[in-house]
VOGU-3710 file (C-alpha; in Angstrom, 3 decimals, decimal comma):
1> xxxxxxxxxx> 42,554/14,555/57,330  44,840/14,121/54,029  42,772/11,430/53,142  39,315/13,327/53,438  40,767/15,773/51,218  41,866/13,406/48,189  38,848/12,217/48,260  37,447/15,576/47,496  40,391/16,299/45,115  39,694/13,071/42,974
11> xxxxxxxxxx> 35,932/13,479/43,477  36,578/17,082/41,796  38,606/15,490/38,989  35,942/13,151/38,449  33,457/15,493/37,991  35,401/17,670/35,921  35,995/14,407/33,428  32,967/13,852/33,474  31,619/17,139/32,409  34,421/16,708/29,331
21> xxxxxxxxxx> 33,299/13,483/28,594  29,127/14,765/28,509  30,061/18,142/26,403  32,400/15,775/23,820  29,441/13,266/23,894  26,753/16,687/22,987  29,174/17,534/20,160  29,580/14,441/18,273  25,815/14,188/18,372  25,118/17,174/17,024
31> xxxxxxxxxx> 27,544/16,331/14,028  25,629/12,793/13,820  22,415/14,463/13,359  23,430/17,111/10,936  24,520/14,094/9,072  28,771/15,262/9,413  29,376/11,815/10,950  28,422/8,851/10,413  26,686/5,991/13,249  29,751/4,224/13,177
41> xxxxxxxxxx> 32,153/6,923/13,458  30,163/8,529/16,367  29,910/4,839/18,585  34,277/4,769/18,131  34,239/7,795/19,504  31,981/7,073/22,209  33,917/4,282/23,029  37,463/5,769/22,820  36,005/8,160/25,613  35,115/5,309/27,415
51> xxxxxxxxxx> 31,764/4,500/27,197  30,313/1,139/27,217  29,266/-0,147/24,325  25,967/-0,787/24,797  25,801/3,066/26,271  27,505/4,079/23,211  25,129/2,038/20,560  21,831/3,831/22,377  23,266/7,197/22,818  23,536/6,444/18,467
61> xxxxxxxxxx> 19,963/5,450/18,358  19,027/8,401/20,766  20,748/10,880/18,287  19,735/9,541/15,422  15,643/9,749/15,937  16,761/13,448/16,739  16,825/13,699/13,524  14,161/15,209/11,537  12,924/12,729/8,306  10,325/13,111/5,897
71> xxxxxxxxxx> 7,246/10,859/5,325  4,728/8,347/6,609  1,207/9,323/8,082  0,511/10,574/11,347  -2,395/9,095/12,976  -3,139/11,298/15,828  -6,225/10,507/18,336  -7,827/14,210/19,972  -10,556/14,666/22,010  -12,789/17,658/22,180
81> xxxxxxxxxx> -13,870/16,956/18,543  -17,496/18,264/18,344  -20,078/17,809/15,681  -20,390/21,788/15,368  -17,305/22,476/14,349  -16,280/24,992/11,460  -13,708/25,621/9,465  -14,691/29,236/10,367  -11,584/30,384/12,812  -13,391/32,953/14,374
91> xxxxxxxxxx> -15,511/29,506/16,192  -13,003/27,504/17,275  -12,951/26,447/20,766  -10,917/23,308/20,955  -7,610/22,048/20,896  -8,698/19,792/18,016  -9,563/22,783/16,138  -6,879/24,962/16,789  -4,190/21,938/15,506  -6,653/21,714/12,430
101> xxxxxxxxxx> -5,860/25,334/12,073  -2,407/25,515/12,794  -1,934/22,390/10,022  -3,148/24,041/7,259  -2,392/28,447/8,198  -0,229/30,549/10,241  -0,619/33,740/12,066  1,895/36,985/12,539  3,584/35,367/15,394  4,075/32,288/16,763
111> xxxxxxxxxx> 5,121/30,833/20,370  7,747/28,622/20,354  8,543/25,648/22,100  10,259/27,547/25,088  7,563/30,131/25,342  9,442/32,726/23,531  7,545/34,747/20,648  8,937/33,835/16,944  7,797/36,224/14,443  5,771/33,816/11,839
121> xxxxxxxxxx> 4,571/35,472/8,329  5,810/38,573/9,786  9,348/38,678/9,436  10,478/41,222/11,815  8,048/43,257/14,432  8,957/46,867/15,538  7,749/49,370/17,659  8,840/52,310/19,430  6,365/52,838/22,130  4,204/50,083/22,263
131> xxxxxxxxxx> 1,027/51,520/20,568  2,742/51,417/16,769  3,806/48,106/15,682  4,848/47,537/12,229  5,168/44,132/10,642  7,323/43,240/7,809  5,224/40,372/6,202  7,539/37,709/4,633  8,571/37,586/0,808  7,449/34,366/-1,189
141> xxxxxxxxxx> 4,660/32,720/1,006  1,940/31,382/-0,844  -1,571/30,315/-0,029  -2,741/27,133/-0,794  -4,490/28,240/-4,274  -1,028/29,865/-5,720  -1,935/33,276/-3,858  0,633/35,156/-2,956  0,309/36,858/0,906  -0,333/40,624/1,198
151> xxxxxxxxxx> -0,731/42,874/3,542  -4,148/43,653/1,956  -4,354/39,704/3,099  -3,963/40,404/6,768  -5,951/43,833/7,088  -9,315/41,771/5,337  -8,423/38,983/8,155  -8,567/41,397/11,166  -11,419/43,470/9,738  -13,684/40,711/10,051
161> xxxxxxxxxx> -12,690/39,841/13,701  -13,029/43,137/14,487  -16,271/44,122/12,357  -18,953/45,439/14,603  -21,472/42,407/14,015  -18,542/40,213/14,848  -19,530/37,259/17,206  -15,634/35,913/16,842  -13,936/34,614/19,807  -11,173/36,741/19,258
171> xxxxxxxxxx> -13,154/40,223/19,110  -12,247/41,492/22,464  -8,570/40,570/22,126  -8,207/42,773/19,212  -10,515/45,532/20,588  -7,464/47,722/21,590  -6,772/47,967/17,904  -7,633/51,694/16,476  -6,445/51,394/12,894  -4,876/48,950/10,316
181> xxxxxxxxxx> -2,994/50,301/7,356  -0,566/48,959/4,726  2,592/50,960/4,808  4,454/50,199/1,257  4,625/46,896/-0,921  5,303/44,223/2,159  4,294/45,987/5,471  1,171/46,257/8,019  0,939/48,827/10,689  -1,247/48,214/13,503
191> xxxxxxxxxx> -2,816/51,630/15,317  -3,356/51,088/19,414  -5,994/53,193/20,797  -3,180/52,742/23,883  0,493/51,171/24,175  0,428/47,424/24,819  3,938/46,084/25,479  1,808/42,450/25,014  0,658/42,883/21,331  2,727/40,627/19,267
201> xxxxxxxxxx> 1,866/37,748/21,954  -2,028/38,448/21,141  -1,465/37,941/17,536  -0,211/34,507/17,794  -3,727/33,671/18,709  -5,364/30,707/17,068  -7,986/32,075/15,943  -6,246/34,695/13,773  -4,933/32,202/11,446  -4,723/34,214/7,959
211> xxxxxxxxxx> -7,299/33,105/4,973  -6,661/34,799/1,708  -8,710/37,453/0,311  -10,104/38,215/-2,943  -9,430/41,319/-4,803  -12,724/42,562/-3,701  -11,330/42,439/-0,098  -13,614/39,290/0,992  -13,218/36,583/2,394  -14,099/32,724/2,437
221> xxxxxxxxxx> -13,103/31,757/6,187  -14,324/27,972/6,048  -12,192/27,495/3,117  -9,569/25,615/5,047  -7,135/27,668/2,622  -4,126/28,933/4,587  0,144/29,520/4,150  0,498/26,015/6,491  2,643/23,225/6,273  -0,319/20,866/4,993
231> xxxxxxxxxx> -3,461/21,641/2,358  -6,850/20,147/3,916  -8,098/17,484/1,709  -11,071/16,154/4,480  -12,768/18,089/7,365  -15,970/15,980/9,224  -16,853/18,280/12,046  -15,995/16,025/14,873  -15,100/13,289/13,144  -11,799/13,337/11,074
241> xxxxxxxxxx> -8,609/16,353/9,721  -6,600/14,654/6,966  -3,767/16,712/5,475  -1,240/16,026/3,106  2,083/17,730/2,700  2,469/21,286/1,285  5,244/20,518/-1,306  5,470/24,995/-1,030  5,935/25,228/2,505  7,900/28,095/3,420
251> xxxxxxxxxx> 9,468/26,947/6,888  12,470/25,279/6,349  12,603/22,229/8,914  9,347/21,838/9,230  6,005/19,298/8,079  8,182/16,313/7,912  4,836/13,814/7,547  3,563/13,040/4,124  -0,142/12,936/5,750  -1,880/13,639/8,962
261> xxxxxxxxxx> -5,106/11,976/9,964  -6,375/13,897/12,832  -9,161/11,265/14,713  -11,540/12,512/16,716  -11,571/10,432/19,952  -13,232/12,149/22,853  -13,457/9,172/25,099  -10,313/8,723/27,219  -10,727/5,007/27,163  -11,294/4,426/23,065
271> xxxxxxxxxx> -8,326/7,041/22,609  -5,648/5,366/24,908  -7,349/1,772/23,544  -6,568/2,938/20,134  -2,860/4,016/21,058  -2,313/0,471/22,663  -3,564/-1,379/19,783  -1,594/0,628/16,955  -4,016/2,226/15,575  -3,211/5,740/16,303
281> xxxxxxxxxx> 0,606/7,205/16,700  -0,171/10,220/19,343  -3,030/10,958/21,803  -3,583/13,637/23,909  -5,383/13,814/27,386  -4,062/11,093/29,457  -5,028/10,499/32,870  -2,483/10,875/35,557  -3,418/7,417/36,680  -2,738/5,530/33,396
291> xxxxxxxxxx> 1,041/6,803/33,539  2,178/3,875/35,005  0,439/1,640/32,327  1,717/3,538/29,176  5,414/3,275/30,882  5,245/-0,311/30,869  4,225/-0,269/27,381  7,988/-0,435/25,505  6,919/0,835/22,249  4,890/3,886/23,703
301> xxxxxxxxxx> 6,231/6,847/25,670  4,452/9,328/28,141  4,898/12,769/26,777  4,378/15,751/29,976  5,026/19,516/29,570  4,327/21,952/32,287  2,622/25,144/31,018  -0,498/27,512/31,931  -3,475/24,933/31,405  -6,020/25,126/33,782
311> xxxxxxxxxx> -9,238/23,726/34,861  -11,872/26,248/36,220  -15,440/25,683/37,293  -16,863/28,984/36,419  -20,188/30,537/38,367  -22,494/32,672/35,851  -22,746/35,722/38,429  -26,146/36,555/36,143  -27,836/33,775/36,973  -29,375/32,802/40,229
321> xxxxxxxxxx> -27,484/31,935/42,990  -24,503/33,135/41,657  -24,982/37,010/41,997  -24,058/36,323/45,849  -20,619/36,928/46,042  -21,273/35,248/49,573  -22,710/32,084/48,047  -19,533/32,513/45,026  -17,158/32,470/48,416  -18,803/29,214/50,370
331> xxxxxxxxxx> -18,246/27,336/46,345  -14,191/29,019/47,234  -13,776/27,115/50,811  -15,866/24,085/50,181  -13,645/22,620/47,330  -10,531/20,421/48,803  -7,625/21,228/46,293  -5,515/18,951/48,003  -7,469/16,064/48,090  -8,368/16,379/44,113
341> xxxxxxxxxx> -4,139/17,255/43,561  -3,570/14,025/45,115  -6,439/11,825/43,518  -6,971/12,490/40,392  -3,394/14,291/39,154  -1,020/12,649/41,308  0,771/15,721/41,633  0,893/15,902/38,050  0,368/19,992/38,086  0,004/22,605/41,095
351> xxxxxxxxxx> -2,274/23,694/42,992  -5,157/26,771/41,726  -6,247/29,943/43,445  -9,375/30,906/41,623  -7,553/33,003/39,182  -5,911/31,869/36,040  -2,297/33,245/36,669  -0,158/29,932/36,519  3,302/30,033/38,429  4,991/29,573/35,045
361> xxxxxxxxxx> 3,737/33,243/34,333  5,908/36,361/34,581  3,729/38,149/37,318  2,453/35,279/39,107  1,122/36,620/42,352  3,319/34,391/45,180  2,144/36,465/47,599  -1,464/35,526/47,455  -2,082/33,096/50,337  -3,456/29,719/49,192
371> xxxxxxxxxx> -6,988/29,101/49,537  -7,472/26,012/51,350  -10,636/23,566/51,873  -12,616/25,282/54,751  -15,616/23,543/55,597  -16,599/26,015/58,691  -16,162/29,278/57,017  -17,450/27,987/53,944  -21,134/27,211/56,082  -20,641/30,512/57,230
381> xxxxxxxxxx> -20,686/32,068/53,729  -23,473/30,200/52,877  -25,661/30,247/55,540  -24,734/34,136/55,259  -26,134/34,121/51,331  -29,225/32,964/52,928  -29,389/29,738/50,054  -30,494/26,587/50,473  -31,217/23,575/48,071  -29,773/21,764/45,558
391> xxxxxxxxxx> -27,025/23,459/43,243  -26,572/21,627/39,888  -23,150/21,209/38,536  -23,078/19,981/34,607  -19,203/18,217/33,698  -18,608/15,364/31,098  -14,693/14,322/30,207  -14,664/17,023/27,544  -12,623/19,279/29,665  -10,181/16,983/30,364
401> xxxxxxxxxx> -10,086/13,365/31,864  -11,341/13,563/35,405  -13,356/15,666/35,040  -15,978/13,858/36,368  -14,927/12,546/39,557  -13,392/15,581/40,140  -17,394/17,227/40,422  -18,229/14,276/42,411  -15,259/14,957/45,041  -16,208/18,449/44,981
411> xxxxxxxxxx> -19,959/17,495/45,862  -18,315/15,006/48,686  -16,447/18,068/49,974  -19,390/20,718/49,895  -21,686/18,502/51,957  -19,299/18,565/54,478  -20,133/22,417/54,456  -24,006/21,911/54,332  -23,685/22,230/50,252  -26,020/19,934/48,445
421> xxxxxxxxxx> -24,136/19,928/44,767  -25,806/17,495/42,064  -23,292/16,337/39,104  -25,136/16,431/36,162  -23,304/14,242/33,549  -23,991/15,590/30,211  -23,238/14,471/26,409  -19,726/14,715/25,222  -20,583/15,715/21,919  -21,676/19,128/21,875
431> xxxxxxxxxx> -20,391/20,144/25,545  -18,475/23,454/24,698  -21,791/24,693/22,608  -24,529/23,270/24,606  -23,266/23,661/28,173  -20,297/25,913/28,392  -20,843/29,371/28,717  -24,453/28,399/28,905  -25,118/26,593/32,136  -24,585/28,952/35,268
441> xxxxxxxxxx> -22,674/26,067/36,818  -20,527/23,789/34,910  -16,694/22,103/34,744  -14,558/24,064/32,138  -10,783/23,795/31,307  -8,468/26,426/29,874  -5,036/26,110/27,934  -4,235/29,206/29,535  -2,217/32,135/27,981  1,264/32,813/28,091
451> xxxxxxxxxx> 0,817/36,373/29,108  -1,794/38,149/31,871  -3,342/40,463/29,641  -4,258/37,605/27,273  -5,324/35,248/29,651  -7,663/37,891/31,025  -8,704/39,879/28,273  -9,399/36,035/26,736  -11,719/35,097/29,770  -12,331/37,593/32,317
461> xxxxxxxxxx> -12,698/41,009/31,115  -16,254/42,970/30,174  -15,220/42,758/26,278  -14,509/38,955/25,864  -17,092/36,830/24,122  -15,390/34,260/26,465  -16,443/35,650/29,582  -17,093/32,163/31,046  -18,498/33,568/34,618  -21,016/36,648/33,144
471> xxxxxxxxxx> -18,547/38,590/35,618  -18,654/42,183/33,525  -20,024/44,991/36,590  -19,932/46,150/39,715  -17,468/48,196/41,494  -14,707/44,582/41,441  -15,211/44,263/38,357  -15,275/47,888/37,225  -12,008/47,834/39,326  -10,636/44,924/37,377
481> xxxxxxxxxx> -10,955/45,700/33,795  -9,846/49,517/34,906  -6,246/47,686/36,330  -6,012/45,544/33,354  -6,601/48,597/30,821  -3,892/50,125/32,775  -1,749/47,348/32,732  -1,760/46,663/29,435  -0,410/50,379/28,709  2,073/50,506/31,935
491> xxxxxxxxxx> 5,695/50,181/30,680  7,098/50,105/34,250  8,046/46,469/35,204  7,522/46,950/38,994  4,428/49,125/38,730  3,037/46,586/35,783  3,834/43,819/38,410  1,468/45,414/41,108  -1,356/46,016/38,946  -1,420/41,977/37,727
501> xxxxxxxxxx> -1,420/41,424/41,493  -3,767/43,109/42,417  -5,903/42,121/39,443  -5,153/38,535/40,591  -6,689/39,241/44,131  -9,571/40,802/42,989  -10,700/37,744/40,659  -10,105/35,643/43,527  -11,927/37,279/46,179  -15,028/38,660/44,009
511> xxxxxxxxxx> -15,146/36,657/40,908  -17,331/34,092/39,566  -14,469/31,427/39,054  -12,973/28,418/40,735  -10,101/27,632/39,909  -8,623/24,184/42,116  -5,642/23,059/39,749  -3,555/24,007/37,025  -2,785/20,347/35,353  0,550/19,280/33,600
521> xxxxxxxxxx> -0,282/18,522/29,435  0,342/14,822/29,526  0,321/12,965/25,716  1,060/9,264/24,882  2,821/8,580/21,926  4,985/5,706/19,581  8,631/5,424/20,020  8,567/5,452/16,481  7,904/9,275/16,993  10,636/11,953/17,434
531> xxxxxxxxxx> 10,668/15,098/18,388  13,068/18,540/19,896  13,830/18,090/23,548  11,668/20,959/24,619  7,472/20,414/23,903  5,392/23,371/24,288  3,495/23,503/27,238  1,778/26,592/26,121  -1,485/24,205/24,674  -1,361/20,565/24,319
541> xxxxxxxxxx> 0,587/18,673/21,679  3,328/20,323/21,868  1,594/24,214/21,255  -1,109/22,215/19,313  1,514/22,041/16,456  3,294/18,507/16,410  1,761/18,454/12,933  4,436/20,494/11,952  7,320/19,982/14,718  7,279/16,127/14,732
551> xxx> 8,470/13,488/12,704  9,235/9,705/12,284  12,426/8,605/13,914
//
């Protein structure tokens, strides 16, 4: 018995030394990267606190490409480059084209690594009651051409969003918004036709990058001028971003590279080839199943961050056979989940329940039971929408790699149901302007949102340009846009919480959207590349801004 319990006593000591020895080790390499210490001075230390040498020497190494340094050229390989492409904000649909964006401009607000909202050319945000928000624009930031920004800057940027012959992506987002108006020399006061506690979040949108304005209050949107960390010197619409360094940048700490070379590289092969070879530093979109090879790679490193992507295949309820919420249902219960988890992510992400509400969101609904691959009910359904023939499903590795084989499992599964699904596979280039939000039945992926209101007033509700699924009437979706309205408005965190719920369960039972996984962002980089402990999961590349947030080690 006394020896069972010095055991524990020295196994507590231990513990408690080594907690010392890990905070003492923290400290010293936080003073080695602020440059307070020297390499040498931090490895005697190391080693007078008894660490092996060798430990000590990479611990060093590990501290030291912590540290942010300026220069060299960042030669980063991203797919979903397409050849229609603007500079235009207002059309961006891509993750190339929102880091193209976020290289060159900033918005209001920005969401950091962690998820947490950092005010960005607004310098403080403040509201009362959720319908009045006032933001205190920063003093001395400057546009690209010497312009200085003004609040006259960010009312001619949200006018033409919001202008009634707008066609920009970000029109229904901001439709909540009843009035604009500069209050004194440095602030803008937004107007809410009703409180949302969500606002700030919506303004760190992509597409609401600010452009300045001419005196006349108009406005050159495909100038590629913007406050950013980098001026635009080439743009080839799904070809090539190169940026150089804006000597003027405001952000301290930030745009470390002396250039980035943004390559288009849609296919998933050419991209990781070109990251092998050397001839690109950073690439996004890599397969679960190529982990293992990039880890055996020792000059490259996989990258992973958790976050609210998505991929959906969304049903056009306008178009035939899709009005038949029967038919939508059989789609539902014929898709294994499991089988496409284990296949083609290798558990890399969780599992989807045809809405777009990731665990990693605030009012996730937990209590929704899981959908699961139902090959009996799903022939009921069907046989119950009274459809038969073939159902054509268009995908191409746009949306993310898999994407393919993930359709053809899906077809596998649906026969098993009596389903007769055909894959189309259609043209990379072009996919998100040709086929999305075109064909009533095609493979589609989402970065998700960090908040419910702006995941669904970005996809699902009646105002959204981005209504992928067409699903805008009848009394579910009347229903749906009336909870999220409400939401929006409902200061309450318990009765806020029921309303997402239930907005959750409606999507899922009478939508027009599958949704089978949400899917970890996975990158492959250099070694050569450093970067803060925590990556934004909130879009890829660490919140499509590594431009800015990385740096040679």
């Amino acid at each position: 018995m006394r020896v069972g319990r010095r055991a524990s006593f020295l196994a507590t000591v231990n513990k408690e030394e080594t907690v010392k020895k890990q905070q003492y080790l923290q400290q010293q390499a936080k003073l080695l990267t602020r440059g307070l210490i020297d390499r040498r001075k931090f490895v005697m230390g190391a080693l007078a606190a008894g660490v092996a040498l060798p430990t000590a020497l990479g611990l060093a190494q590990t501290a030291m490409a912590a540290t942010p340094k300026k220069g060299g050229r960042l030669r980063w390989g991203n797919s979903a480059a397409d050849s229609n492409d603007s500079l235009d904000p207002a059309t961006w649909l891509s993750s190339f084209m929102m880091a193209t964006g976020w290289l060159s401009a900033n918005g209001l607000t920005e969401v950091g690594p962690d998820g947490q909202l950092i005010p960005e050319l607004a310098e403080s945000i403040e509201s009362d009651d959720a319908k009045t928000w006032i933001f205190r624009l920063r003093k001395g930031v400057e546009f690209h051409n010497g312009k200085s920004l003004t609040p006259e800057d960010i009312q001619a940027n949200f006018a033409y969003h919001m202008a009634e012959d707008s066609t920009s992506a970000a029109k229904g987002l901001l439709s909540g918004i009843a009035d604009i108006r500069k209050d004194g020399d440095n602030n803008v006061v937004f107007e809410l036709a009703g409180a949302n506690a969500d606002f700030p979040f919506v303004l760190s949108d992509y597409h609401l990058v600010i452009r300045p304005s001419e005196a006349d209050g108009s406005l050159n949107m495909a100038s590629g001028l913007g406050t950013g960390g980098y001026v635009l010197q080439e743009f080839v619409p799904g070809v090539r971003t190169f940026a150089t360094r804006n000597p003027n940048y405001w952000k301290e700490g930030r745009a470390h590279f002396d250039e980035v070379e943004m390559i288009g590289l849609n296919d998933d092969v050419a991209r990781q080839t070109a990251l092998i070879n050397g001839d690109i530093d950073h690439m996004n979109g890599l397969a679960p199943s190529n982990i293992p090879l990039i880890d055996r790679i020792p000059n490259l490193d996989v990258v992973e961050a958790a976050g609210f992507a998505h991929t959906t295949i969304p049903m056009r309820v306008n178009a035939d056979p899709f009005g038949n919420n029967d038919l939508r249902m059989a789609l539902k219960l014929s898709i294994n989940r499991q089988e496409i988890m284990d296949k083609l992510l290798l558990g890399h992400g969780t599992l989807g329940n045809d809405h777009p509400i990731s665990p990693a969101h605030r009012y996730h609904n937990a209590d929704l039971p899981q959908r699961e691959f139902d090959p009996e009910l799903a022939a009921f359904h069907y046989k119950k929408s009274g459809h038969s023939g073939t159902i054509e499903l268009s995908t191409s590795e746009t949306p993310g790699p898999g994407s393919t084989d993930m359709a053809n499992l899906f077809a596998a599964s649906a026969a098993q149901a009596g389903i007769d699904i055909k894959v189309i596979k259609e043209p990379e280039d072009g996919y998100w302007s040709n086929v999305w939000n075109k064909k009533a039945f095609s493979v589609s992926a989402w970065s998700g949102r960090p908040t419910e209101d702006w995941m669904f007033s970005a996809a699902y509700t009646a105002d959204t340009e981005w209504n992928e699924t067409a699903w805008t009437s009848g009394a579910a979706a009347d229903r749906f846009n009336e909870v999220v309205v409400a939401a929006r408005s409902e200061l309450d965190d318990t009765q806020r919480r029921a309303m997402y719920y239930e907005a959750q369960q409606i999507i899922a039972d009478d939508g027009g959207a599958i949704v089978p996984i949400f899917t970890n962002n996975i990158h492959a980089s250099s070694t050569a590349l450093g970067h803060e402990e925590t990556i934004g999961g909130n879009w890829e590349n660490d919140g499509a801004r590594m431009g800015e947030r990385w740096w040679f080690a």
